[in-house]
Backbone as a ProteinNet text record, in pm:
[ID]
protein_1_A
[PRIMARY]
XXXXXXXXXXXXXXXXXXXXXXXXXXXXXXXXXXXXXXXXXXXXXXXXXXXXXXXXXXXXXXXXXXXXXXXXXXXXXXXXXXXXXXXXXXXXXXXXXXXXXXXXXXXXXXXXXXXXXXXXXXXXXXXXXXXXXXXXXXXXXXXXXXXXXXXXXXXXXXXXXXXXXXXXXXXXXXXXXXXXXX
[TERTIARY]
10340.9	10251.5	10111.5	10045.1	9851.2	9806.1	9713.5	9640.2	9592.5	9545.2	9486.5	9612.7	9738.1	9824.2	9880	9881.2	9940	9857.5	9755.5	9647.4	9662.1	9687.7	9648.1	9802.3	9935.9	10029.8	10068.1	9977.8	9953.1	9883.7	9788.1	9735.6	9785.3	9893.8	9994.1	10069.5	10147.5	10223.3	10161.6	10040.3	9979.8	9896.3	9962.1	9922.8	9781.2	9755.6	9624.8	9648.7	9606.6	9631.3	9534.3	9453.3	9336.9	9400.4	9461.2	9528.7	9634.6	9718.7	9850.4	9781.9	9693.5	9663.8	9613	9543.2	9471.1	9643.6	9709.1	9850.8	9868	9949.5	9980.8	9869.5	9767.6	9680	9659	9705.4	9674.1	9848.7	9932.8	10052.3	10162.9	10087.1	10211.1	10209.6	10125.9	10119.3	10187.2	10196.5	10269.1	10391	10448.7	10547.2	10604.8	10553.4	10620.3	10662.4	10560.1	10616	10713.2	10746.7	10876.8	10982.6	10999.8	11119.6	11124.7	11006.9	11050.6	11147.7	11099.6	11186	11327.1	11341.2	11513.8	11563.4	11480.7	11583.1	11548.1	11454	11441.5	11391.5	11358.8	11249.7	11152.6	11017.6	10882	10910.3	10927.7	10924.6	11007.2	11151.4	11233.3	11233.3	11139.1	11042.7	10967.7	10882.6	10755.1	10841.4	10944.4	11029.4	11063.2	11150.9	11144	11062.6	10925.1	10829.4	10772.4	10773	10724.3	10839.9	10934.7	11050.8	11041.7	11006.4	10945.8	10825.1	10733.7	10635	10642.9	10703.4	10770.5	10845.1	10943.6	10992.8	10940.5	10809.3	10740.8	10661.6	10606.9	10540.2	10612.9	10735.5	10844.5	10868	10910.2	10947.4	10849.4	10714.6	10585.5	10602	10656.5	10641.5	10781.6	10868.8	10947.4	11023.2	10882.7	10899.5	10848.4	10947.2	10892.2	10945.5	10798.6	10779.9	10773.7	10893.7	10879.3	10793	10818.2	10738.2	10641.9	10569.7	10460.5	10490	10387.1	10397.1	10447.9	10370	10410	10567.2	10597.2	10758.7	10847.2	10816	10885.3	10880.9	10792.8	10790.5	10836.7	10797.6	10920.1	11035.5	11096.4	11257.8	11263.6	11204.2	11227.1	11262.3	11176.4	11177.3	11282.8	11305.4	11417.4	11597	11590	11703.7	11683.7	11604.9	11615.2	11624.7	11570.5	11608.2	11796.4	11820.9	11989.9	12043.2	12049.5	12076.3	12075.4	11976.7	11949.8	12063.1	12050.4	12157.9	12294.8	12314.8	12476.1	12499.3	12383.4	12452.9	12454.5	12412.3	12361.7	12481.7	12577.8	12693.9	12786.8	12777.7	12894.1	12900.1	12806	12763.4	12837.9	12830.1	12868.8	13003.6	13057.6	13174.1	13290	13206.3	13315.5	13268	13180.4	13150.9	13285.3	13287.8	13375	13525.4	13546.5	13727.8	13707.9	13581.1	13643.3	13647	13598.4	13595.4	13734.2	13759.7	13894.1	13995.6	14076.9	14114.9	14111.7	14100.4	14160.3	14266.9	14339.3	14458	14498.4	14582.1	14669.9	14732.9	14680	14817.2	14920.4	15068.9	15214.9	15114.2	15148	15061	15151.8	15112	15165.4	15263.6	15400.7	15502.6	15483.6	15417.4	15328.5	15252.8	15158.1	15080.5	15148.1	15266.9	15334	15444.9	15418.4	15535.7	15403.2	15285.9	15205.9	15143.7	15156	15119.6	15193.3	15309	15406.4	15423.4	15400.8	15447	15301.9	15170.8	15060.4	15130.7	15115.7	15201.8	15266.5	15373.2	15456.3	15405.1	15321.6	15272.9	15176.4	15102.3	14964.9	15116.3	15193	15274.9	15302.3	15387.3	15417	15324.7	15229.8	15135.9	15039.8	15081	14997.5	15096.2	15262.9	15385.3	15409.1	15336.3	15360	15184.4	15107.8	14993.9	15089.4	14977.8	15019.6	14992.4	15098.3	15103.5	14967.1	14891.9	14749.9	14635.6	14625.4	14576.5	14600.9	14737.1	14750.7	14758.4	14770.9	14717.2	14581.1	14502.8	14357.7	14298.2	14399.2	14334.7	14356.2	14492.1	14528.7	14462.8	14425	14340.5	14219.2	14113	14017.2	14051.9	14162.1	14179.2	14270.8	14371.2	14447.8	14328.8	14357.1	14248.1	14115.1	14044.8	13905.9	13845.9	13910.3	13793.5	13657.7	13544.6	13476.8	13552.7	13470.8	13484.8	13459.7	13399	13362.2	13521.2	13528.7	13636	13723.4	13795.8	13898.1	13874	13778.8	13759.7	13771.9	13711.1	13719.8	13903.4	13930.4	14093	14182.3	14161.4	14246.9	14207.8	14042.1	14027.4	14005.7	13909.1	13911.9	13744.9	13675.1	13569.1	13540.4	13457.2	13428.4	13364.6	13380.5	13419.7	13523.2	13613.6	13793.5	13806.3	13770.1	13811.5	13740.4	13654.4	13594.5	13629.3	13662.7	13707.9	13913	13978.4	14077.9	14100.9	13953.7	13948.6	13958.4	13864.2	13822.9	13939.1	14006.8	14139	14254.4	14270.6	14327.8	14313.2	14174.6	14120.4	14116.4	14093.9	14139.6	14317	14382.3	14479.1	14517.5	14490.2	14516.1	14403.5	14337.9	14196.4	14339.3	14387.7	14454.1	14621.2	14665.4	14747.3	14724.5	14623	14581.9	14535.1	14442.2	14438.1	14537.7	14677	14770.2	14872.9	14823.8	14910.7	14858.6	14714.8	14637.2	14693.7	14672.3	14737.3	14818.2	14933.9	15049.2	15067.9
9640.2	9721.3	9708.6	9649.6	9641.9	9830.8	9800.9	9892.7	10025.5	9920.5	10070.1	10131.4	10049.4	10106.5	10237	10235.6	10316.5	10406	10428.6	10524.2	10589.7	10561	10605.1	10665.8	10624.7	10688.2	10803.2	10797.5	10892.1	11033.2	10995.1	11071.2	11201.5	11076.7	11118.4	11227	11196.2	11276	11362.9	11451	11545.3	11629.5	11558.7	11670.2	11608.1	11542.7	11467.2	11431	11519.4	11473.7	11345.7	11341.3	11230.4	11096	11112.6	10945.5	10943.1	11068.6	11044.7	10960.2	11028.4	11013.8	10849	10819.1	10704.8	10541.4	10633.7	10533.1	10561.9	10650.5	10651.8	10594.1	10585.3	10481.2	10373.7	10324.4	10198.6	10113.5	10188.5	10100.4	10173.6	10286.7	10323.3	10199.2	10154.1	10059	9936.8	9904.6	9816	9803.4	9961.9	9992.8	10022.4	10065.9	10090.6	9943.4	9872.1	9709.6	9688	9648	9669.3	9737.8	9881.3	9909.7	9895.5	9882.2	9872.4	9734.1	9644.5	9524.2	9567.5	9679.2	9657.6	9764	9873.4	9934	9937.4	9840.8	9818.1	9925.8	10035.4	10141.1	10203.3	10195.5	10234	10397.1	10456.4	10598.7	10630	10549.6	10599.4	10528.7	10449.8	10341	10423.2	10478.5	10611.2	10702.6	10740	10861.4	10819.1	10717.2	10641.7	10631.5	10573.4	10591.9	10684.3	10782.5	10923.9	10979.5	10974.7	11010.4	10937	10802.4	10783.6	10857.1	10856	10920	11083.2	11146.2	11285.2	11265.5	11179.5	11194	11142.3	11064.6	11024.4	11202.6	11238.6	11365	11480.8	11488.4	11625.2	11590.5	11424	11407	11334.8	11374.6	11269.5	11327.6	11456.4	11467.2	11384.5	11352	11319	11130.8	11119.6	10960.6	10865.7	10778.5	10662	10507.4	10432.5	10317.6	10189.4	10125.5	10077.2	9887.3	9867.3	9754.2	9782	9685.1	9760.7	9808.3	9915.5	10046.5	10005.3	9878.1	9828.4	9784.1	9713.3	9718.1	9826.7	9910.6	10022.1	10085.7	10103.2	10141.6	10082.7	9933.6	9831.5	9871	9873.9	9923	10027.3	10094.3	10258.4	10241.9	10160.1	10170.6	10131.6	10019.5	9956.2	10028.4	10098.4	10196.9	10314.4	10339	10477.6	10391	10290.4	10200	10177.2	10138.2	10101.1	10228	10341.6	10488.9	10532.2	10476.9	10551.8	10478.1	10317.1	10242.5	10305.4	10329.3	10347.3	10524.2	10587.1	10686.2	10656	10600.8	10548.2	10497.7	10397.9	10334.2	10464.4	10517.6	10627.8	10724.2	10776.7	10875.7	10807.1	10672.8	10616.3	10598.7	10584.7	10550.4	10669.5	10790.3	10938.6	10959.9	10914.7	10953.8	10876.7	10774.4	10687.8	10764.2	10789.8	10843.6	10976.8	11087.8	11212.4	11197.6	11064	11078	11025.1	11105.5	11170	10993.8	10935.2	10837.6	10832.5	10781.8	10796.2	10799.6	10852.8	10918.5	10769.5	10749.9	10583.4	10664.6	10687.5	10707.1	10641	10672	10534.2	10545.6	10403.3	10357.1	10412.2	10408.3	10457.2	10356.1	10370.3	10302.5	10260.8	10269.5	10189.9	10067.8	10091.6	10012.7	9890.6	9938.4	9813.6	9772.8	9780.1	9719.4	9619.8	9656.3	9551.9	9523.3	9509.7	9420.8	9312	9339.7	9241.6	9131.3	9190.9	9150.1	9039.9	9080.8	9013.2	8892.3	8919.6	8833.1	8686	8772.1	8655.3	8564.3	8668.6	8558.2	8447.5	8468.7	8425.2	8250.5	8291.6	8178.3	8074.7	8173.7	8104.6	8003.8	8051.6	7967.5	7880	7876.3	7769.8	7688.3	7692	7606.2	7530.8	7572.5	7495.4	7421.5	7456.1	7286.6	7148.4	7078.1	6971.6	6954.8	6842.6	6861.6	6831.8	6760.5	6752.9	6847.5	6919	6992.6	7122.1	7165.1	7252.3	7226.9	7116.2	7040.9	7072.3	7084.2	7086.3	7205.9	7334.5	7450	7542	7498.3	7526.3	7473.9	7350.9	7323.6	7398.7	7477.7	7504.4	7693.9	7723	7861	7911.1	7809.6	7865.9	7816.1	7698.5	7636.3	7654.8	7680.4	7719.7	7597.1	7480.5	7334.2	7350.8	7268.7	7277.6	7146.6	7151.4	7015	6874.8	6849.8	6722	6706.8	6768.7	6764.5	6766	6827.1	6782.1	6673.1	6608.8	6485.9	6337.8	6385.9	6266.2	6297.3	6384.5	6364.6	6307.2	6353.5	6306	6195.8	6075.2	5937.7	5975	6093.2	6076.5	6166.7	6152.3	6205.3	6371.4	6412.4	6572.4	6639.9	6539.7	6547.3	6594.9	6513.7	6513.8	6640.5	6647.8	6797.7	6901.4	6890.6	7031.5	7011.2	6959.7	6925.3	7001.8	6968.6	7016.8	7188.9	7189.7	7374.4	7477.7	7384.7	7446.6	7437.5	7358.4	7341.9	7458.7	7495.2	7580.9	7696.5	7733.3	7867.5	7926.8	7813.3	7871	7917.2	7857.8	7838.9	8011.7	8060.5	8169	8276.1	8240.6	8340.7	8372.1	8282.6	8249.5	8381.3	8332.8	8420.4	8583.3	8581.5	8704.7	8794.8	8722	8826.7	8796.3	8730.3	8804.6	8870.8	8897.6	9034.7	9142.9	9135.7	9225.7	9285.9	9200	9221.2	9294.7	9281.8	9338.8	9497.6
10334.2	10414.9	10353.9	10424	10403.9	10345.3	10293.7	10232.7	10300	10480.8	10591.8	10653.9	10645.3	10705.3	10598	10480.9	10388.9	10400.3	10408.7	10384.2	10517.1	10619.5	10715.7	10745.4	10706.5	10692	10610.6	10495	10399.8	10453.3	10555.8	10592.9	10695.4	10790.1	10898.6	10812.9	10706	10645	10568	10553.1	10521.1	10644.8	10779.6	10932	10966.3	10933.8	10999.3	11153.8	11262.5	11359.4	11425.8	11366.3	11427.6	11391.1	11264.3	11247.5	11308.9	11332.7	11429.6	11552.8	11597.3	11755.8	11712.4	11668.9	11655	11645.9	11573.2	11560.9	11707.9	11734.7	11887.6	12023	12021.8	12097.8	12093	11960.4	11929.7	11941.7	11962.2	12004	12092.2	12166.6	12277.3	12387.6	12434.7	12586.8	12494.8	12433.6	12385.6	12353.7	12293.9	12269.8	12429.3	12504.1	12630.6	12701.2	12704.9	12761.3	12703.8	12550.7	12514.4	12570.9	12512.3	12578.1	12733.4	12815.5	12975.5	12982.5	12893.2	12938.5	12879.6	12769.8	12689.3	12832.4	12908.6	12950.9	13108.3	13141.7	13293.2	13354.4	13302.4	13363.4	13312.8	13397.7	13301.9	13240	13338.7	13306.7	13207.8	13183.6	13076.6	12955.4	12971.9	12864.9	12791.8	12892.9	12852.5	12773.5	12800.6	12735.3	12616.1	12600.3	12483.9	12366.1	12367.4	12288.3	12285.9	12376	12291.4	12222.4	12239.9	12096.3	12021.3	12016.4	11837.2	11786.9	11847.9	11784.2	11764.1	11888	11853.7	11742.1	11681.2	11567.4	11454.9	11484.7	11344.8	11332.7	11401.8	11351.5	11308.4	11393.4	11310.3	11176.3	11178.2	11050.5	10956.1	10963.6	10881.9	10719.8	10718.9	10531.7	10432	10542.7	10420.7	10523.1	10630.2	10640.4	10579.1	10534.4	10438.5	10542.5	10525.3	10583	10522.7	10473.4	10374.2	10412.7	10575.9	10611.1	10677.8	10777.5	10813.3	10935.6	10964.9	11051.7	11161.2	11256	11356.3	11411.4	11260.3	11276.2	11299.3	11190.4	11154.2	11333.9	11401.3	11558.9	11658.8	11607.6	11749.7	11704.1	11577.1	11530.6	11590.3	11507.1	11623.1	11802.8	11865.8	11962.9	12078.8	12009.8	12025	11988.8	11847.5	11850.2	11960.3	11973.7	12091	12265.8	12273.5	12378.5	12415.4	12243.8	12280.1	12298	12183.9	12204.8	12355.2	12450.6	12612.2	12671.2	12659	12736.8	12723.6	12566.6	12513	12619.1	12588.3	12658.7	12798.2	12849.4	13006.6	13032.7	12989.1	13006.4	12990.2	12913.6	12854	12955.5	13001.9	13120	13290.9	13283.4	13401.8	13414.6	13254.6	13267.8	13292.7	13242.1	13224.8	13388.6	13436.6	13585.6	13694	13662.3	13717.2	13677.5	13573.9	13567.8	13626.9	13624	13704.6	13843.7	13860.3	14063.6	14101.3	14150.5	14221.8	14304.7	14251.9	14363.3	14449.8	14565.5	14710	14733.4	14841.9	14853.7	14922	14944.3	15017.5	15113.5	15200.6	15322.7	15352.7	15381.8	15404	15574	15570.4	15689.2	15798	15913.9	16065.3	16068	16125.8	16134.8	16241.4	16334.3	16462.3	16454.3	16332.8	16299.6	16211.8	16150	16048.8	16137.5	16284.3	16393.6	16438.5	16439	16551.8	16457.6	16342.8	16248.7	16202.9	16214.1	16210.7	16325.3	16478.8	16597.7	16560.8	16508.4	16527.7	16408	16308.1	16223.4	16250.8	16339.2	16412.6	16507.6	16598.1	16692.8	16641.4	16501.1	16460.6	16446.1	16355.9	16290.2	16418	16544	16650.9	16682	16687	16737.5	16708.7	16558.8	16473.8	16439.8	16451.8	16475.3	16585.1	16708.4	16832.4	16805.1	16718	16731.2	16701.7	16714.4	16693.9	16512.7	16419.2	16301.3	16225.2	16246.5	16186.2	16271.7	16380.6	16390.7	16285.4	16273.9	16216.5	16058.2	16034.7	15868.9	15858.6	15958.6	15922	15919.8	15958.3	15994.8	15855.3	15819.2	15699.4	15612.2	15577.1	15476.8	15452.3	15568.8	15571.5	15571	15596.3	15626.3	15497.6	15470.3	15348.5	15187.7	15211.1	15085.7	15066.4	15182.3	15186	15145.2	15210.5	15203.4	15341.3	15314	15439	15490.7	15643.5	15753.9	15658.6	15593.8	15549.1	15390.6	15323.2	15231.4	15307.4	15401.5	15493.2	15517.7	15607.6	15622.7	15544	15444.6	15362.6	15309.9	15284.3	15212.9	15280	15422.6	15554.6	15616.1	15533.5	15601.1	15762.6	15833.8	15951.7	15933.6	16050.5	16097.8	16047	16019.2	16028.7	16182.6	16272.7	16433.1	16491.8	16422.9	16453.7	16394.9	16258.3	16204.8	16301.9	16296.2	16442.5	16539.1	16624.5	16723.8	16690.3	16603.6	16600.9	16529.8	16460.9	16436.7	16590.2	16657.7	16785	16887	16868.1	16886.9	16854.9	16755	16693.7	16730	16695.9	16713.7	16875.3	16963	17069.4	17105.5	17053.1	17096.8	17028.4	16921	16856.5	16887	16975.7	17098.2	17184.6	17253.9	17415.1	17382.1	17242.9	17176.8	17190	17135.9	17115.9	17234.1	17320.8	17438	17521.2	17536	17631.4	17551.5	17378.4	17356.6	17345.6	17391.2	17350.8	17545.6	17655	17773	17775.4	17670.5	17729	17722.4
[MASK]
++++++++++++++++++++++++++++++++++++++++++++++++++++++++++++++++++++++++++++++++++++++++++++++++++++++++++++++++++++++++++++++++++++++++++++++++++++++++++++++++++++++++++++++++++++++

């Protein structure tokens, strides 16, 4: 620690408020850019560095600085930065276990009959395509390939492949609204 910094800490710790203030002007906006980037908000940035300096002045008679001042305040600033996060996580997390589960209703025994009936018909009718139409619908619907990776695996056009989605998908449109008919 340089010579003006000791003196002027010396001073802090015998109630000198003019050198407090003079430390605190000369590195709160700095100290605040800091912690805004550790905790992503100005205002609780701002809060931050005034609890270091609120705690350099409660505690100025029996604080000792053993590097220089500037450090000794980014450290500071930075522990009361992680201190906000840790409780910030901790706070979210006891928030998350008291909220109540959602209740699961046993589904309507209505609904797990025409879910099934939909079920069946979806199969029916992707069993009566033809076998590479329905090779291609599956590839893109079960596997989640696009038109062109189908294409190239299967040695045919990404034409042919749309052309046989559109294929498909009508055929399971045509399904659907005459059970939706009935």
């Amino acid at each position: 620690m340089i010579l003006k910094e000791q003196q002027q800490l010396r001073k802090i710790q015998k109630g000198d408020i003019a050198s407090f203030e003079a430390l605190f002007h000369h590195y709160y906006n700095g100290l605040c850019g800091y912690s805004t980037r550790l905790v992503g908000m100005k205002e609780v940035a701002e809060e931050v560095v005034q609890d270091v300096f609120f705690n350099i002045w409660k505690n100025r008679e029996t604080l000792r600085i053993r590097q220089s001042i500037q450090s000794y305040l980014y450290r500071a600033a930075y522990n009361n930065s992680m201190m906000y996060l840790r409780k910030m996580r901790r706070e979210y997390f006891m928030e998350d276990l008291s909220r109540p589960e959602p209740s699961v209703d046993a589904p309507d025994p209505s609904q797990v009959i025409q879910l099934d009936e939909v079920s069946n018909l979806i199969s029916q009718t992707l069993e009566s395509l033809p076998e590479r139409c329905r090779e291609i619908f599956r590839m893109n619907r079960q596997e989640g390939l696009k038109y062109r990776e189908i294409a190239q695996k299967l040695s045919i056009s990404e034409k042919t492949v749309e052309a046989n989605m559109g294929k498909a998908l009508k055929a399971l449109r045509n399904s659907m609204e005459r059970y939706e008919q009935e």
